[in-house]
DRENRO-924240 format. One line per field, with one value per residue (C-alpha): x, y, z. Coordinates in pm, 1 decimal. Each point is the difference from the previous one (the first is absolute). Layout:
BEGIN
u [X  ...]
v [Y  ...]
w [Z  ...]
END
This chain:
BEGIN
u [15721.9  -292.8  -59.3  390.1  34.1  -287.3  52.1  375.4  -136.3  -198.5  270.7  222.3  -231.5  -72.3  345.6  90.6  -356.0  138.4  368.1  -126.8  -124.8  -320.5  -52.7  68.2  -152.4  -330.6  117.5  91.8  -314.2  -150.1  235.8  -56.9  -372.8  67.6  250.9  -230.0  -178.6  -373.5  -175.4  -231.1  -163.4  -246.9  -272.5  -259.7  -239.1  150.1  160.5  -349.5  -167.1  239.0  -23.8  -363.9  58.4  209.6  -213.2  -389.9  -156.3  51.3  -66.6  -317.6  224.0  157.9  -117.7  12.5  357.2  77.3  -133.2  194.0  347.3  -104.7  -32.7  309.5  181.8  5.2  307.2  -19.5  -204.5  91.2  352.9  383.3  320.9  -14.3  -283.9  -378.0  -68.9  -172.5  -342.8  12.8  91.6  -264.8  -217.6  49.0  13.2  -391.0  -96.8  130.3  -200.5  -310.8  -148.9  -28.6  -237.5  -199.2  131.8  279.8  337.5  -48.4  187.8  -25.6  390.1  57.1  302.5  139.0  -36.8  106.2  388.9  13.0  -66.1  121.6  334.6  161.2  -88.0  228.6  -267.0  -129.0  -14.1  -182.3  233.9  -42.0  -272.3  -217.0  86.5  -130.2  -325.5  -79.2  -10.8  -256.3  -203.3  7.2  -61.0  -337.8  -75.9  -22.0  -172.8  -232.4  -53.7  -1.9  -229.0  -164.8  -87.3  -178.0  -128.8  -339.5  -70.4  28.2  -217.7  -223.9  4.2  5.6  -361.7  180.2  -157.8  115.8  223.3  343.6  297.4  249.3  364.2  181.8  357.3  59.2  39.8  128.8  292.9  83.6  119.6  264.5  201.8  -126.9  187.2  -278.2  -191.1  -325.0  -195.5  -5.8  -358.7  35.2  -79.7  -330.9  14.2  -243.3  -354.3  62.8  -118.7  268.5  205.9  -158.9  -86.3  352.6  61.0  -289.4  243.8  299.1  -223.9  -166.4  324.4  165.9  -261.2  69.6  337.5  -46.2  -206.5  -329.8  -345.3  -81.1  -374.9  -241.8  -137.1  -342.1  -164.6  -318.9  -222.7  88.4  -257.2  110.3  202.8  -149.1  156.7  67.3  44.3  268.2  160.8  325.3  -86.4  1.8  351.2  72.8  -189.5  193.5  338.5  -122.8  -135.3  384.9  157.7  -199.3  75.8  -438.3  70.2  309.6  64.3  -53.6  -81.7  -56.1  -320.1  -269.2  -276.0  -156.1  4.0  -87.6  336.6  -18.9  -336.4  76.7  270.7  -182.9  -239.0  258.9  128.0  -385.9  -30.5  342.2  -108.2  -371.0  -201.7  -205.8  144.5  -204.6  34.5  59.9  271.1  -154.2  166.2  -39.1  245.0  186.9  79.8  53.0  308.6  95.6  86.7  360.2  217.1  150.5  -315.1  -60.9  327.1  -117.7  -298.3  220.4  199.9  -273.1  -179.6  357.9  8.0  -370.2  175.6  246.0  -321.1  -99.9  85.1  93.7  -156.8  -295.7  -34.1  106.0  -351.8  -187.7  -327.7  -57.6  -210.1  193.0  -149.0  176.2  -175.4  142.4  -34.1  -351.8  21.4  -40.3  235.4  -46.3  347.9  40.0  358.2  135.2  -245.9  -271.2  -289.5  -260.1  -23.3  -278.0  2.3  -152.7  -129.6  201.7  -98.3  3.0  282.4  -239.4  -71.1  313.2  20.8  280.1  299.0  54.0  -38.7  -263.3  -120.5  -342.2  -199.9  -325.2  -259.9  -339.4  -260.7  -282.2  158.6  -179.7  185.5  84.1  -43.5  276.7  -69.6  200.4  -297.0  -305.4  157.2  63.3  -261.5  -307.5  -105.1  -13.9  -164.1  -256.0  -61.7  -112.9  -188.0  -175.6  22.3  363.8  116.5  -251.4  96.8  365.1  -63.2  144.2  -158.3  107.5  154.8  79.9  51.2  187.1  -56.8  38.7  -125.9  -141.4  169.0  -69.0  156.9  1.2  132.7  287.0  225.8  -125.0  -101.0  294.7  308.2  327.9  139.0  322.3  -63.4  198.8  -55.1  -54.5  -316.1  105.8  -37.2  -82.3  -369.6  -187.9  -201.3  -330.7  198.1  212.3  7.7  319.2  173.6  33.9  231.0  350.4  -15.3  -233.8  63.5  -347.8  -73.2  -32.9  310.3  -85.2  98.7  -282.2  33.0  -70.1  24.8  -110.0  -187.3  299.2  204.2  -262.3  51.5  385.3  34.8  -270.2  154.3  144.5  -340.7  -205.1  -314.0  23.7  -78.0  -31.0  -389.7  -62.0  241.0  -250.4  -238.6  72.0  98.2  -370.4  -173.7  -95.6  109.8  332.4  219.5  357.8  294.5  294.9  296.2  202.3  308.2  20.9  147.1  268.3  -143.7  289.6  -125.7  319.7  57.7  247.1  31.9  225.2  32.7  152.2  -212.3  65.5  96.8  259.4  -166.7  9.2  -354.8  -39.7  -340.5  -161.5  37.5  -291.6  47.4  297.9  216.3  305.9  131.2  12.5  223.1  227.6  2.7  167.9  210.3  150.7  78.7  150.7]
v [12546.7  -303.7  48.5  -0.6  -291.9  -196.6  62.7  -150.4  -275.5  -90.0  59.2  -253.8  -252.7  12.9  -16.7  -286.4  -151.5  50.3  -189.6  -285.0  -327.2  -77.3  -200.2  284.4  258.8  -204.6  38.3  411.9  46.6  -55.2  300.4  228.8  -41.6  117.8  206.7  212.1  314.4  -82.2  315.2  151.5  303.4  238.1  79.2  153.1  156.5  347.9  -110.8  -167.9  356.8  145.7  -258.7  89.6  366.1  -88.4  -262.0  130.2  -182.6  -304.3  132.1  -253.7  -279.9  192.8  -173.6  -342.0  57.8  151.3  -288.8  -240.4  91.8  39.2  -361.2  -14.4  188.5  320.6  -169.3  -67.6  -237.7  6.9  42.1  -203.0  64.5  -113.8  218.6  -66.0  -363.8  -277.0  91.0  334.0  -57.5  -247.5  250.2  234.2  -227.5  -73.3  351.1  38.6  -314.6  185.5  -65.6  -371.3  109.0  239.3  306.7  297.2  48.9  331.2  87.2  337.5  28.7  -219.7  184.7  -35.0  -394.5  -98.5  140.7  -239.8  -318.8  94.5  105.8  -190.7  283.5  224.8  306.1  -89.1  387.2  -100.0  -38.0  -408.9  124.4  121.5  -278.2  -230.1  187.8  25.1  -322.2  -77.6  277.2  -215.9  -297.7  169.3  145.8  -347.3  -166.4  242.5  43.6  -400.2  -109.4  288.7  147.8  357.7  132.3  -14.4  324.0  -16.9  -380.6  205.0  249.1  -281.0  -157.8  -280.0  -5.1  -371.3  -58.0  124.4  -283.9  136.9  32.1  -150.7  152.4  -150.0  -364.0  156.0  117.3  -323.0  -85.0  240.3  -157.2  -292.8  46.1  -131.5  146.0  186.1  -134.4  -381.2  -126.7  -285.3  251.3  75.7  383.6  63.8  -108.0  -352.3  176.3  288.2  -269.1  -205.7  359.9  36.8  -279.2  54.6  360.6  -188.2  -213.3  308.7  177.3  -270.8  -5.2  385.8  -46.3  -232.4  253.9  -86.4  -96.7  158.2  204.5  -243.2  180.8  -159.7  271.8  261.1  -305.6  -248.5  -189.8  -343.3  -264.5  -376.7  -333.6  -82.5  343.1  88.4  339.2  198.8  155.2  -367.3  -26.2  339.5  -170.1  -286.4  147.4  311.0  -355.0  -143.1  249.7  108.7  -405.0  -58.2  -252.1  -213.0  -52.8  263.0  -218.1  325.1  -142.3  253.7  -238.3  -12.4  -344.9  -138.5  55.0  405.3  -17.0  -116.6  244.0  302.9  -162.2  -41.6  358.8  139.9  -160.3  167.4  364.2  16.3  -86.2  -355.9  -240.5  -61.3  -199.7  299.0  250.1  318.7  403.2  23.1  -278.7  108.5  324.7  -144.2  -166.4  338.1  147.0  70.2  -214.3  332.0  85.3  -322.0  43.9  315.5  -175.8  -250.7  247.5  175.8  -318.1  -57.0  353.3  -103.9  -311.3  195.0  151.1  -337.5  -192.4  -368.8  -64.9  70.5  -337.6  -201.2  26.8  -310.7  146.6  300.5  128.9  199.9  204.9  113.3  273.2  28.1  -448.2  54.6  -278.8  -103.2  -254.1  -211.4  -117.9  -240.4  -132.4  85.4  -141.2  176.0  -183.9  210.5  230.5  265.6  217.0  372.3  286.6  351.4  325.5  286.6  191.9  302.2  -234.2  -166.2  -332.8  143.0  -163.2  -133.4  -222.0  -105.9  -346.1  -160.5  -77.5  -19.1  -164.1  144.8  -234.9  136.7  377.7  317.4  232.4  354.0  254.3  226.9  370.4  74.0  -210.5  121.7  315.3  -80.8  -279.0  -89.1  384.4  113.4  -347.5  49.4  329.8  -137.5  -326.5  -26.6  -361.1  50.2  -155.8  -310.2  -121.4  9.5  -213.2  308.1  192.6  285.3  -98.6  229.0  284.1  -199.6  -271.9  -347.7  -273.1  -334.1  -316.0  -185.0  -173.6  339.1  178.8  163.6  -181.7  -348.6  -255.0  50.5  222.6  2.1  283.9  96.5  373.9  282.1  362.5  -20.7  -236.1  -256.5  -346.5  -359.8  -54.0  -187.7  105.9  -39.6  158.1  -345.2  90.7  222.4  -276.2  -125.3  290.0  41.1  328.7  41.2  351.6  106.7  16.7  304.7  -109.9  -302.1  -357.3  -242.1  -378.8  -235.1  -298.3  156.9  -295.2  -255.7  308.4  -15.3  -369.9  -4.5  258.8  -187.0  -356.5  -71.4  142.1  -322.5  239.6  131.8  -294.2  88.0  -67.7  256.0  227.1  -28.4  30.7  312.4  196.6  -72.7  45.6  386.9  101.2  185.3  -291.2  86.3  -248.1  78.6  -174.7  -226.8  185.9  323.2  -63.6  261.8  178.2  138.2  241.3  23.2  145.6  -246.1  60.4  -276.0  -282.9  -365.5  -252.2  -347.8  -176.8  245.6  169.0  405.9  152.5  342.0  170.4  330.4  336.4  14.0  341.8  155.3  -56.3  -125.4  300.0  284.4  -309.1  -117.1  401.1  14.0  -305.1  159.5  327.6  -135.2]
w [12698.4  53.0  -360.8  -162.5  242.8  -124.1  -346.1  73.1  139.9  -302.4  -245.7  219.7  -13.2  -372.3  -61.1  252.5  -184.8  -332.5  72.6  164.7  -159.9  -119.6  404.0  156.0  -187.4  137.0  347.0  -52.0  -130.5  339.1  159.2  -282.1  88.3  346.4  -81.8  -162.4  178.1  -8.2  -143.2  265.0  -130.9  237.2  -128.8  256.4  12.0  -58.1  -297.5  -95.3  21.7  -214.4  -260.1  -55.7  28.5  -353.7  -116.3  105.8  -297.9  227.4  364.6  -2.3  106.5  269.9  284.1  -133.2  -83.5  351.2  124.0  -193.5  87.9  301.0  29.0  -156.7  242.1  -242.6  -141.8  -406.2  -182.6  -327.8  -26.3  122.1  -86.7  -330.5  -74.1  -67.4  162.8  -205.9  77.2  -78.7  -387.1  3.9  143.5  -267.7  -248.5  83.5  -8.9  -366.6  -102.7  191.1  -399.7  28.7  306.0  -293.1  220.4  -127.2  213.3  51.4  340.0  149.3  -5.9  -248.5  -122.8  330.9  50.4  -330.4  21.7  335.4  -189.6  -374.5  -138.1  281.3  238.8  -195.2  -0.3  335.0  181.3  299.2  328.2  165.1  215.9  -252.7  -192.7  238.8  92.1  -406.4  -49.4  290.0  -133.5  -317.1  173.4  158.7  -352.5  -147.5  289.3  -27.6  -370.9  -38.3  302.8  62.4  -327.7  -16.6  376.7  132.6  -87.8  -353.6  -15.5  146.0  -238.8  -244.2  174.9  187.8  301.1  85.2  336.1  -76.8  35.3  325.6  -115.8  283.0  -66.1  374.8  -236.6  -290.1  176.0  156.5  -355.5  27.2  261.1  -101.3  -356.3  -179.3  -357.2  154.5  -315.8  83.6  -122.2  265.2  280.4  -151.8  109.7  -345.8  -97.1  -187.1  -325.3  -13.7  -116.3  -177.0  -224.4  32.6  -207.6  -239.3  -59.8  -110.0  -205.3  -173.1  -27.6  -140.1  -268.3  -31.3  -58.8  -316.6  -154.7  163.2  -210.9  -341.9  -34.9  -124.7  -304.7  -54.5  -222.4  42.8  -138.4  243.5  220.3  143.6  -80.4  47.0  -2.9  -342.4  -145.3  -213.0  37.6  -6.3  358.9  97.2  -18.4  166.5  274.8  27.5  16.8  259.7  260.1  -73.7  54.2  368.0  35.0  22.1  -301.4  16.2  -385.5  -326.1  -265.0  -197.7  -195.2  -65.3  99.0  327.0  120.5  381.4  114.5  -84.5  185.1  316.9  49.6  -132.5  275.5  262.1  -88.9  75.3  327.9  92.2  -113.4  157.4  -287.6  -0.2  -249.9  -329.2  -287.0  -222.1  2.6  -19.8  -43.2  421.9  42.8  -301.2  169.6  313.9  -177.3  -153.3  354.1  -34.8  235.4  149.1  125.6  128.0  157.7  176.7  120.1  195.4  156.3  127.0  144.0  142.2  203.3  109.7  109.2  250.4  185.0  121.0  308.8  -64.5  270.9  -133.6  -214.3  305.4  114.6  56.6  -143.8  -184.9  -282.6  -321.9  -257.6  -300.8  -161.3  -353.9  -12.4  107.5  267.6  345.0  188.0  295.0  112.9  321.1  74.5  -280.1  -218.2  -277.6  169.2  -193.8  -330.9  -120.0  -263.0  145.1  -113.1  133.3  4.0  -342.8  -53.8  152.8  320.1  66.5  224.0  278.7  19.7  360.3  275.4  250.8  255.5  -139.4  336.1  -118.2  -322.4  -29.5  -169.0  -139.4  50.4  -22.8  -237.6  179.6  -320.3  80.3  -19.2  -308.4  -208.6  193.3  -126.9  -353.9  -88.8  269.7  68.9  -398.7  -22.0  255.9  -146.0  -339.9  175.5  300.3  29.6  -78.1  387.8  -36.1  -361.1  122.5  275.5  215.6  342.9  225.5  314.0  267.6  -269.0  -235.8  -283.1  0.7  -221.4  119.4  -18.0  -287.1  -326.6  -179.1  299.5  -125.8  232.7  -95.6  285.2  194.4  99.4  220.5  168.2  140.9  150.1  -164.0  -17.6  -437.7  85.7  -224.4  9.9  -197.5  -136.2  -217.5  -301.4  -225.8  -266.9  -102.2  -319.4  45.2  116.0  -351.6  -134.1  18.7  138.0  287.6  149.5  34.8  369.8  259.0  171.6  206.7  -138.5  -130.5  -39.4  -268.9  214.2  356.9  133.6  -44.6  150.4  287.7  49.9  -28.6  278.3  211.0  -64.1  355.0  172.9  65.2  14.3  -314.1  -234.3  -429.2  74.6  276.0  -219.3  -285.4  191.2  184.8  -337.1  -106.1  338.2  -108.8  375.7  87.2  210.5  136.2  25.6  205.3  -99.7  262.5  -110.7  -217.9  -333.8  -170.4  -302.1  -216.1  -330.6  -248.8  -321.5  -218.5  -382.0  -4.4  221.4  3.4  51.2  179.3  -312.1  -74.0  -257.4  -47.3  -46.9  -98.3  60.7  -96.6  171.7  141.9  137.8  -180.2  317.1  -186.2  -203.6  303.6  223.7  -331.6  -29.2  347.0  -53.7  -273.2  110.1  326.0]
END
C-alpha cells in the first residue's frame, strides 16, 4: 500500500505541476523533489558474495569494493531514481575511450555493463543491485588498468625491477562521492611523462589517420646525400619531415639545400643517431619506420609510465639512467644540472633495470674481477702466459683477482656505488673511444662514464673538502681512497624507447634489448 500511495502522490503532483503557471511550476518543483521516495538499495555484504559467485572474473576487487560501500553505508552508488547518476555515464564513457590512453576496453563482463548505459537501458537484465555493484567493478577495472597498468608480477617477468607505484584506491574512491572524473591530470596521480606520451599518441595517430608517411625509395645504389645534391629521393625526404611536422614547409624541390639539412639533422638527434652533414641510408631508414609502429612504441613507454611513482621525480637530487638514450642524468629541484652520455651493458650482459642510494666514490679503485671472467678469460690466459697477471696490471688477493688502480684499470680513476645485490654501479673508463658511437652496449652490465670526473665534482659540489684539485688529484694518486657522501643520492636504471624531453620534443631510441615487442605483445592481447 506505501508503494500505490507513493506512486499517487507523484502523479498528483505532476498533474497539479502541469496546470499551474509557469511561477508556480518553479515553486512545485521543490515538493515534487521531496515528494519523491529516495532510492535506498541494500547491498551487503551477502549480496556482495553472490555477485562474485556470478561474476568471478572480477573477484580481485572484492575487498576494495566491500570496503567502499561500506563507507557508503552499503546503500547504492551509482544509481537514483532516474536511473544511472551523472558520474556513472561519465564513468563509462572513459572506459570506452580507454584508446586515447593506448589501452583496449576489454571488460571481463563487458556484455553485461554495456546494456546499463546503451539502448537506454532497454536490454539491461541485471536486477538494481547488480547494477550498482557492476559499475564499481568497472570503476576499479579502469582505475586499475589506467593508473596501475600490468601487476608487479608480470614487470617482473618483463625485467622491471624498479619500485612499483602504490595504487591508493583509498583516494581514488573519494572521487566517487566526490562526483568528480578520476582522470583529472591536475592531481598528478601519473609520472609527468605518461602524459606528455599521451599527447605525442594523438599526435602520431593523427598523422595515422591522414594516411601517414610514404617509404622513401632511395635505390640499391644509394650512399649519401650532401648539401647541394640533386636527387628524386630528395624530395621523398622532404615531404616524409612535413608530414612528421620535423620541417615546417614542403617546397617539393629535389635539391638539398640548408633548410633540408638542419631538419634531417634535427630529425637524427631525435632518433639516437649524431647529426651529420650528410644524409646517409641509416637515417634514411630511420624515417622509413612506419608511424604505426612508432605508435606502438609510445604506448608501450606509456604502460612503463603507469609503473612509476610521481613521486619519484619530486626528489630534490637523484641520478637517472636511460638505457636505450645511452645517458646519465643528474636532476636537483627539478632541474637537469648535469648530462653524460654512458656506455650499458651487451645484450648477453644486460645493465638491470632498477633502483638503488649512491653513498660512496672510490678514487683510484681497485677493480674486483668477478668470477664469471677469471673463469672465462684470466685462467685460459694464464695458462698460455705466465706473466699473464703482471702485464694486466692484475694480482691474487685473498683467492680472488683484482687489478691495481691505474689509468688503464678497467674502472678508470674513479667509481660510485650504490649497493645492490646485481653488483652494478657507475665507473669510469680507459676505453673512451666507445663513447663516440651511437650505440654503446658493450659493457658486462655495470654503467661507465664519459664524463665521470665532472660527475665526481657535481655530486661533491656542496662538500668544502672536496675541491676539483684534490679531486684530480686523488683519481691520479695510484692508491684506493673512499668518499662517503653527506647524503646518499637515488640511482634510478630505466629502459625508455621513447621519451619527451624538456623542450617538448619526442625522441625515439633503439631497442637496446628487444624489450618492446613481448610488452606491446601484452598490450595488445589485453
Amino acid at each position: 500500500m506505501k508503494i500505490w500511495s507513493a506512486i499517487a502522490a507523484i502523479v498528483i503532483v505532476f498533474t497539479v505541476v502541469s496546470c499551474n503557471s509557469k511561477g508556480e511550476k518553479k515553486e512545485n518543483s521543490k515538493v515534487a523533489k521531496e515528494v519523491l521516495p529516495e532510492l535506498k538499495l541494500s547491498i551487503d555484504s551477502i549480496k556482495i558474495a553472490d555477485f562474485y559467485t556470478a561474476y568471478p572474473k572480477l573477484a580481485k576487487f572484492k575487498n576494495d569494493v566491500k570496503t567502499l560501500y561500506k563507507k557508503n553505508n552499503n546503500t547504492q552508488l551509482w544509481l537514483d531514481n532516474k536511473g544511472v547518476v551523472e558520474f556513472g555515464n561519465t564513468l563509462f564513457n572513459q572506459y570506452k575511450g580507454l584508446d586515447q590512453e593506448g589501452l583496449k576496453a576489454n571488460f571481463p563482463y563487458n556484455e553485461k555493463i554495456s546494456p546499463i548505459f546503451e539502448n537506454n537501458n532497454a536490454e539491461n537484465k541485471l536486477s538494481k543491485e547488480s547494477t550498482d555493484l557492476m559499475i564499481t567493478n568497472l570503476y576499479f577495472y579502469y582505475a586499475e588498468k589506467l593508473y596501475a597498468g600490468f601487476d608487479e608480477k608480470t614487470s617482473i617477468s618483463l625485467e622491471w625491477l624498479l619500485p612499483r607505484k602504490k595504487l591508493n584506491y583509498q583516494v581514488l574512491t573519494d572521487s566517487i562521492f566526490k562526483k568528480s572524473t578520476i582522470s583529472d591530470d591536475k592531481k598528478s596521480k601519473m609520472f609527468s611523462q605518461y602524459y606528455k606520451l599521451r599527447d605525442a599518441l594523438r599526435t602520431y595517430r593523427a598523422i595515422e589517420k591522414n594516411g601517414g608517411w610514404k617509404n622513401i625509395e632511395k635505390g640499391e645504389d644509394f650512399k649519401s646525400i650532401k648539401l647541394g645534391d640533386s636527387t628524386a629521393v630528395v624530395g621523398q625526404i622532404r615531404e616524409r619531415l612535413f608530414v612528421s611536422g620535423d620541417i615546417k614547409e614542403n617546397s617539393k624541390s629535389n635539391i638539398c639545400d640548408s633548410t633540408l639539412i638542419t631538419a634531417v639533422k634535427n630529425f637524427e638527434s631525435h632518433h639516437g643517431t649524431t647529426p651529420k652533414n650528410i644524409i646517409s641510408a641509416e637515417h634514411i631508414a630511420e624515417m622509413n619506420v612506419p608511424v604505426s609502429e612508432r605508435i606502438k612504441t609510445i604506448i608501450a613507454n606509456m604502460e612503463r609510465c603507469r609503473w612509476i611513482d610521481p613521486e619519484l621525480e619530486k626528489g630534490k637530487e637523484f641520478i637517472e639512467v636511460n638505457i636505450p638514450e645511452f645517458k646519465l642524468y643528474v636532476v636537483r629541484n627539478g632541474e637537469i644540472v648535469f648530462i653524460s652520455n654512458v656506455v650499458v651493458g651487451k645484450a648477453m650482459t644486460k645493465t638491470v633495470i632498477f633502483s638503488g642510494m649512491m653513498n660512496n666514490i672510490v678514487f683510484s679503485p681497485y677493480w674486483n674481477v668477478p668470477p664469471s671472467i677469471i673463469k672465462k678469460e684470466i685462467k685460459p690466459g694464464m695458462a698460455k702466459n705466465k706473466n699473464y697477471l703482471a702485464q694486466k696490471n692484475l694480482e691474487w688477493n685473498n683467492g680472488a683477482v683484482r687489478q691495481l688502480p691505474g689509468k688503464n684499470n678497467s674502472l678508470g680513476l674513479v667509481k660510485f656505488l650504490f649497493p645492490n645485490s646485481n653488483n652494478i654501479y657507475l665507473h669510469d673508463t680507459p676505453a673512451k673511444s666507445l663513447f663516440e658511437r651511437d650505440s654503446r652496449a658493450f659493457s658486462h652490465g655495470c654503467v661507465r662514464v664519459a664524463k665521470p670526473r665532472e660527475l665526481a665534482i657535481e655530486l661533491l659540489k656542496n662538500d668544502p673538502s672536496w675541491t676539483p684539485q684534490k679531486i684530480d688529484k686523488a683519481m691520479h694518486a695510484g692508491k684506493e681512497n673512499w668518499v662517503s657522501l653527506k647524503k646518499k643520492i637515488p640511482v634510478y636504471i630505466g629502459y625508455f624507447t621513447c621519451w619527451v624531453d624538456r623542450k617538448g620534443d619526442l625522441n625515439f631510441y633503439k631497442d637496446v634489448y628487444q624489450r618492446d615487442e613481448s610488452l606491446i605483445k601484452l598490450l595488445t592481447e589485453e
